[in-house]
Legacy VTK file of the C-alpha trace (Angstrom):
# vtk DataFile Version 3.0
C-alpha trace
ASCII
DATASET POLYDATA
POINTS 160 float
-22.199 20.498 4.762
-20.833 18.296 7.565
-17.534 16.628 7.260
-16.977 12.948 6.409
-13.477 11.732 6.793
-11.771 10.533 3.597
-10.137 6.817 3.578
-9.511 5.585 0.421
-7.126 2.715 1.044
-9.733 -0.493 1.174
-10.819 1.631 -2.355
-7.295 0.957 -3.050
-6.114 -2.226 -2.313
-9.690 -3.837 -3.608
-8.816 -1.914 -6.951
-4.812 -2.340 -7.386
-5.090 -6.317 -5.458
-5.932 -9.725 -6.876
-7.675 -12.054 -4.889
-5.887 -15.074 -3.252
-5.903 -16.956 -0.325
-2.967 -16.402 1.837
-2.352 -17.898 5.430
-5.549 -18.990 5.621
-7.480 -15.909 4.580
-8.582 -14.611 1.527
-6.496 -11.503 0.967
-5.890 -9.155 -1.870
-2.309 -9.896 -3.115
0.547 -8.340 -5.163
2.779 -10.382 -6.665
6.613 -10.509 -8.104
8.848 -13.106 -8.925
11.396 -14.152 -6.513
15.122 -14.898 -7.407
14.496 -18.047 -8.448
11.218 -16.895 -10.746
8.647 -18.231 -8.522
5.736 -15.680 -7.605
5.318 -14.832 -4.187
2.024 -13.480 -3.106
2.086 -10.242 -1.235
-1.087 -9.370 0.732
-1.883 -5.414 1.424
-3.123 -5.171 4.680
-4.352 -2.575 7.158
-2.567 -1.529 10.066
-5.493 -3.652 12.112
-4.539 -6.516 9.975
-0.789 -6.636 10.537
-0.276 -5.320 14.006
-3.306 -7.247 16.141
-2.499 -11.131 17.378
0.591 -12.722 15.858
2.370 -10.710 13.246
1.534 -12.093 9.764
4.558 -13.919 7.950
6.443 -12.130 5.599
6.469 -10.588 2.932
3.227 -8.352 3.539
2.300 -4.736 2.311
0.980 -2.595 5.202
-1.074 0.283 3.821
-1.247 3.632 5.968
-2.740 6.258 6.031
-0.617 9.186 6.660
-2.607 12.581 6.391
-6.156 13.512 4.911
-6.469 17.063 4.650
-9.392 18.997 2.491
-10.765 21.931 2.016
-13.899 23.590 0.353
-13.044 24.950 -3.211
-16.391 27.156 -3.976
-17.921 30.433 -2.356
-21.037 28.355 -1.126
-18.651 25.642 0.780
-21.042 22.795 -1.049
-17.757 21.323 -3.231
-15.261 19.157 -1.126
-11.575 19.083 -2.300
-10.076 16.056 -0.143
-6.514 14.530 -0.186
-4.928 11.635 1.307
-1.532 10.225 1.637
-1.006 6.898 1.714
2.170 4.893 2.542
2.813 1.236 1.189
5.119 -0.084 3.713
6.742 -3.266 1.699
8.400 -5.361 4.878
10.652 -8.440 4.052
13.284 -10.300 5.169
16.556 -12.024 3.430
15.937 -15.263 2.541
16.690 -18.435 0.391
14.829 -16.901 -2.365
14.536 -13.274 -1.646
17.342 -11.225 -2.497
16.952 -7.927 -0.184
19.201 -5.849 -2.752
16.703 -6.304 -5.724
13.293 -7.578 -4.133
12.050 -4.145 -2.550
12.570 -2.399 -6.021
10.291 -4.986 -7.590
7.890 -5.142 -5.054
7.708 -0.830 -5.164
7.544 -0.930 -9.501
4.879 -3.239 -9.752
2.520 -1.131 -7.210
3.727 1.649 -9.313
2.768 -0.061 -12.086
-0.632 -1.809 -10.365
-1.309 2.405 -9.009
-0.696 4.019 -12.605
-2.508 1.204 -14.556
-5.758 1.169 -12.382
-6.320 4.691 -10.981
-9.417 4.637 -13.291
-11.068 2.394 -11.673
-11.827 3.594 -8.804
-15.020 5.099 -7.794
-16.113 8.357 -10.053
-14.702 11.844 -8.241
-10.878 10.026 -6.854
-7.355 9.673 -8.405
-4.382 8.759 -7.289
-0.991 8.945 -8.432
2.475 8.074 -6.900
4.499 10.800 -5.166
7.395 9.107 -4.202
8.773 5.157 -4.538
12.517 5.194 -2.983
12.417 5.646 0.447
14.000 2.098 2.095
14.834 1.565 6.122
16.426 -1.357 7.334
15.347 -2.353 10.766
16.069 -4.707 13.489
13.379 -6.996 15.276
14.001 -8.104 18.998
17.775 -7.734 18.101
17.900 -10.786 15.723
16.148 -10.577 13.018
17.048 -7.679 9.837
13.738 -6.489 8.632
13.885 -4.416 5.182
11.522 -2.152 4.755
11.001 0.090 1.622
7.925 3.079 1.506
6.022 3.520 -1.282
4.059 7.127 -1.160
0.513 7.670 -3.007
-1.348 11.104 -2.823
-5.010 10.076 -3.137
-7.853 12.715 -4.294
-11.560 13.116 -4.181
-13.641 16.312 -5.548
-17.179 16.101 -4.135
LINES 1 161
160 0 1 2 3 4 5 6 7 8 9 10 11 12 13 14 15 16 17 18 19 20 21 22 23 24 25 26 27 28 29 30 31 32 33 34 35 36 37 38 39 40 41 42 43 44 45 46 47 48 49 50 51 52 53 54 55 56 57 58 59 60 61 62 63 64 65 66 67 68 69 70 71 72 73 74 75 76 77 78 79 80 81 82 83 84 85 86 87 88 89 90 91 92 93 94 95 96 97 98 99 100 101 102 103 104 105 106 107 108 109 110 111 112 113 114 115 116 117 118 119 120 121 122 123 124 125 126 127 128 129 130 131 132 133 134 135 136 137 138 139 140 141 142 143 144 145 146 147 148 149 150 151 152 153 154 155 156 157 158 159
């Protein structure tokens, strides 16, 4: 049985995303209220997406994929056992209406929430689950601008 790499993340964001047309694009969005209670729509994009020509605005999700091991889990080597890590990276920056202390948190609990509350539906033989949604960097653009940026980590699986 040959190998076929396993990439579940446009699985992922089609599943846990809503449709709406951001920047000029239609995009699959998250969304949380902002200080004020307005929504703000988050798109989830690929690394290909949010690192080629200009930099999209933010907020954006950028959804990684970190490791995808697997291994055979019968004598005969014809059942695939494959994993894969993905990482949410949430970026934002302070604003008028986005508080850095409380936005990230929101942004992390309702992909949480969006991860636990659609893992079924995604195609038959994968789950996912969250591993780990507290992990938060601050960073520094060009030395001006303070770019927060808070990791949200899914393990992805698929039994063949």
């Amino acid at each position: 049985m040959s190998h076929t790499a396993f990439d579940p993340r446009s699985d992922i964001i089609s599943t846990i995303g809503f449709t709406r047309y951001v920047d000029g694009v239609d995009r699959s969005t998250v969304s949380v209220e902002n200080k004020y209670g307005d929504k703000v729509f988050i798109p989830l994009l690929l690394p290909g997406e949010a690192r080629t020509g200009d930099l999209p605005r933010l907020p954006m999700i950028e959804v990684n994929l970190m490791s995808s091991p697997h291994s055979t889990i019968n004598i005969g080597g014809d059942v695939k056992y494959q994993e894969a890590y993905i990482d949410f990276n949430i970026y934002y920056t302070h604003t008028s209406d986005i508080e850095p202390a409380t936005f990230g948190v929101s942004v992390a609990d309702e992909l949480c929430n969006l991860i636990t509350s659609k893992r079924n539906n995604l195609p038959i033989g994968m789950y996912m689950e969250v591993i780990n949604s507290g992990r938060e960097i601050i960073e520094q653009q060009d030395g001006k601008q303070v770019v927060f940026h808070r990791v949200v980590e899914v393990k992805c699986v698929n039994i063949e």
